[in-house]
Backbone as CSV, one residue per row, in Angstrom:
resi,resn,N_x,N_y,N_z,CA_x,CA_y,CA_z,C_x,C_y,C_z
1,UNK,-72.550,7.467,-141.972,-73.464,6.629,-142.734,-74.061,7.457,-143.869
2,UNK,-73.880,6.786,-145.043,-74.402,7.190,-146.566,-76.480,7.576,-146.092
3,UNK,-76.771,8.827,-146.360,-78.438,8.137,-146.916,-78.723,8.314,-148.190
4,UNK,-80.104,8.303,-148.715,-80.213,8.286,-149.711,-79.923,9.329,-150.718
5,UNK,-80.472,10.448,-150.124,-80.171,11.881,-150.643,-78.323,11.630,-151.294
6,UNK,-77.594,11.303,-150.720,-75.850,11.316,-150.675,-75.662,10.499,-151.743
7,UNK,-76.517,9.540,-152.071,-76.399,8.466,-152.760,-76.402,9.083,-154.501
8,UNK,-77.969,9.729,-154.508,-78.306,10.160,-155.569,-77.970,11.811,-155.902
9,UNK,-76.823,12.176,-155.220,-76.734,13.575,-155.786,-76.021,13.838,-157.034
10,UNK,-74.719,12.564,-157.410,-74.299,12.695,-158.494,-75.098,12.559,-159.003
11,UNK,-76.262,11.724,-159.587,-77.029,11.244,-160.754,-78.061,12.640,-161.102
12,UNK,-78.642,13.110,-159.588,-79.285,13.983,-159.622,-78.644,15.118,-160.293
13,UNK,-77.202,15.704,-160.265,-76.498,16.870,-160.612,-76.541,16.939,-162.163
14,UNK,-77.126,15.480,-162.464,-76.530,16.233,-163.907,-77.856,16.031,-164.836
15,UNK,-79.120,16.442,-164.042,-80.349,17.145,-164.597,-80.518,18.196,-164.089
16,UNK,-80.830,19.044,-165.160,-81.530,20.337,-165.152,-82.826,20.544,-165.431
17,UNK,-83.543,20.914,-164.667,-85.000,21.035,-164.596,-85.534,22.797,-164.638
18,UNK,-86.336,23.390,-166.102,-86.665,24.609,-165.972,-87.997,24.841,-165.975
19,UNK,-88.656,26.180,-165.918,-89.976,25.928,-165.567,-90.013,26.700,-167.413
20,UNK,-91.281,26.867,-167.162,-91.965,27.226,-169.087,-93.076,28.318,-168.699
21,UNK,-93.391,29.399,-169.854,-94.341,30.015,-169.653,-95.482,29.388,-170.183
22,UNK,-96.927,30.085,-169.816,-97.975,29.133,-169.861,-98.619,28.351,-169.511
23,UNK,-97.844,27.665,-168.225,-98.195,26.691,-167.370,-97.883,25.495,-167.975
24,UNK,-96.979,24.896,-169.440,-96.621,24.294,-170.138,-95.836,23.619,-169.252
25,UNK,-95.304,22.198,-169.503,-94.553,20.535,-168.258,-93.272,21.982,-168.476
26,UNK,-92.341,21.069,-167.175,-91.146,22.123,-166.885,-90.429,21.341,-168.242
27,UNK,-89.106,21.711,-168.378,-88.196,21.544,-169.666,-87.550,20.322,-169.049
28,UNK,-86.268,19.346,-169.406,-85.392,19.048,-169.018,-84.243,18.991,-169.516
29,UNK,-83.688,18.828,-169.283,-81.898,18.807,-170.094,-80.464,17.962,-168.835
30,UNK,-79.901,16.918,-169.969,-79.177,16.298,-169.344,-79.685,14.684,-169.001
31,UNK,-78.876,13.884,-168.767,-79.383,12.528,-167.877,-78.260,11.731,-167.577
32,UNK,-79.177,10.799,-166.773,-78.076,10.013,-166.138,-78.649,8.842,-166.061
33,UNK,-77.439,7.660,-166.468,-77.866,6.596,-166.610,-78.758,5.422,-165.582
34,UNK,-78.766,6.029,-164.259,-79.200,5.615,-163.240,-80.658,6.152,-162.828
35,UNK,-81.358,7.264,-163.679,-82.172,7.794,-163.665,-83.328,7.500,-164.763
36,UNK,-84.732,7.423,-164.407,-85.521,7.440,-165.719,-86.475,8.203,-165.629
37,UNK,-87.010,9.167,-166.416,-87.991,9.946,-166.109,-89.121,9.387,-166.293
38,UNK,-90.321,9.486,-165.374,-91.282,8.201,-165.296,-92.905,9.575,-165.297
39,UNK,-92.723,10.581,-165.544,-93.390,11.553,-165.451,-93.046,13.273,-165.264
40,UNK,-93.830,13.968,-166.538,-93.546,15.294,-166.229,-95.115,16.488,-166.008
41,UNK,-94.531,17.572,-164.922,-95.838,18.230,-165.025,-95.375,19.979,-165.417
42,UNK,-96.475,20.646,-164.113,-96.137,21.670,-164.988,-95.345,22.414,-164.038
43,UNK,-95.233,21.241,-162.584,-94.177,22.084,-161.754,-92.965,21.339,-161.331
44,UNK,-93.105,19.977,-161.564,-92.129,18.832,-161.390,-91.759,17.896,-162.110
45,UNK,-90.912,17.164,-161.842,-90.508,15.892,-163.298,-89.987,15.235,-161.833
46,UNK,-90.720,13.749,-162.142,-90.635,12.863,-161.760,-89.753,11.539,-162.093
47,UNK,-88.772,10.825,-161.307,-87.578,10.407,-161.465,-87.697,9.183,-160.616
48,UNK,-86.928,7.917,-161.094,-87.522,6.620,-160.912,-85.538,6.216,-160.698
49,UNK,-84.994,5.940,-159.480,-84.132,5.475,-159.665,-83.398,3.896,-159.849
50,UNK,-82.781,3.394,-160.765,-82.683,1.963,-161.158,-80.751,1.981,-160.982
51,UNK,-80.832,0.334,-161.256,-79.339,0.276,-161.463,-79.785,-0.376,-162.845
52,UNK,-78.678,0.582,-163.214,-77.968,0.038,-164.871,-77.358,-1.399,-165.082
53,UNK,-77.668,-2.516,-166.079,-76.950,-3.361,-166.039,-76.128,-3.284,-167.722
């Protein structure tokens, strides 16, 4: 049986998330169409998963 984690690892693989000096939001690079970034800080980026129509 699929869970969720299995579901979203392609979509997940193809963001890259870095951190910044300064305490400045982390960076990102990459996306995926199944993904929307719905928030960034200065240790995480927050990710909203949808289906594409």
């Amino acid at each position: 049986m699929e869970n969720d984690w299995d579901k979203a690892i392609g979509s997940l693989s193809k963001i890259k998330v870095f951190s910044n000096l300064n305490y400045d939001s982390v960076g990102v690079s990459g996306e995926a169409d199944d993904l929307k970034c719905i928030g960034i800080g200065t240790d995480a980026l927050f990710l909203s998963h949808f289906s594409p129509h």
